[in-house]
N, CA, C and O of each residue as an XYZ file, in Angstrom:
100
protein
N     -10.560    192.693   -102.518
C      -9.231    192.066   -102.407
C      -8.962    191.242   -103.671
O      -9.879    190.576   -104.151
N      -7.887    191.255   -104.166
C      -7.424    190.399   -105.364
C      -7.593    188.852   -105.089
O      -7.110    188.201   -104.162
N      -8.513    188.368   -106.276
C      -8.459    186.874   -106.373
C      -7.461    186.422   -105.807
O      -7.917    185.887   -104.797
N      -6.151    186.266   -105.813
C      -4.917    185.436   -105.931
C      -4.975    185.265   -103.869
O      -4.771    184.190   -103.305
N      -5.211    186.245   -103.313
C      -4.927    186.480   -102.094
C      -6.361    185.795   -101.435
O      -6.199    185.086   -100.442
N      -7.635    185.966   -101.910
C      -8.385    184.815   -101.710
C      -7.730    183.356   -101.947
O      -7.365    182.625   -101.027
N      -7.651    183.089   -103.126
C      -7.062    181.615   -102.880
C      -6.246    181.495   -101.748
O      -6.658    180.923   -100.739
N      -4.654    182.189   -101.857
C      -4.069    181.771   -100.668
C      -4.322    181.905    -99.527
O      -3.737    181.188    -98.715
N      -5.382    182.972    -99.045
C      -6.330    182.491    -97.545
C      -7.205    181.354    -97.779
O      -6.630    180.677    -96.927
N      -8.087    180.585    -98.199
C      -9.061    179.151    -98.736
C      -7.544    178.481    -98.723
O      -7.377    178.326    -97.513
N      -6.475    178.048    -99.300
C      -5.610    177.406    -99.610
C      -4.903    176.955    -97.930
O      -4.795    175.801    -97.515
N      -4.448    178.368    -97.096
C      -3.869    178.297    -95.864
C      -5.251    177.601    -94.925
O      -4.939    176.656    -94.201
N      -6.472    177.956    -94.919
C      -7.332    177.331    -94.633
C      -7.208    175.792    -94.419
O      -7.059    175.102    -93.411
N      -7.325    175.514    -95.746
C      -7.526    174.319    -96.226
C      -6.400    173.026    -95.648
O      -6.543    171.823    -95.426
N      -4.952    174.239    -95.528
C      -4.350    173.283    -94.869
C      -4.189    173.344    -93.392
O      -3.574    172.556    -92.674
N      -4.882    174.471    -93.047
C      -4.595    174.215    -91.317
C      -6.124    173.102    -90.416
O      -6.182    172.650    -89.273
N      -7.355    173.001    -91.844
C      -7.990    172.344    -91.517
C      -7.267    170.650    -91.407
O      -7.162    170.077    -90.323
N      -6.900    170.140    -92.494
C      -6.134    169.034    -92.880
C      -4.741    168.927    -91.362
O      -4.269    167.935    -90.807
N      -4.528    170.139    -91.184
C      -3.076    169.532    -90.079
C      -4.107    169.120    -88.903
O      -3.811    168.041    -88.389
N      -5.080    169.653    -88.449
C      -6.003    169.540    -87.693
C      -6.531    168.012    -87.354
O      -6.528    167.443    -86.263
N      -7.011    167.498    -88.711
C      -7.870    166.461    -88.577
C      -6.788    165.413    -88.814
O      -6.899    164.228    -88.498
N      -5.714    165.980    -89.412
C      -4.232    164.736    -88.837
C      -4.210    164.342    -87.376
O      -4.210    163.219    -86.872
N      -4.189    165.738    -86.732
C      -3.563    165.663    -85.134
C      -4.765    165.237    -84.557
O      -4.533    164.978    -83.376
N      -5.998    165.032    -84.849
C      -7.114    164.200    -84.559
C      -7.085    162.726    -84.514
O      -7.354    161.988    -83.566
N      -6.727    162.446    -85.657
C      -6.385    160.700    -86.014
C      -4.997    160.810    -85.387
O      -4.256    159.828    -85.352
């Protein structure tokens, strides 16, 4: 798979981890 499409899966990751540990706190 093309680099670019890695990042933006790690990237979408990254922010559904972060909305996560918002709706935690």
């Amino acid at each position: 798979m093309p680099d670019q499409f890695d990042q933006v899966v790690v990237l979408n990751q990254l922010r559904y981890s972060g909305m996560l540990e918002t709706v935690r706190i």
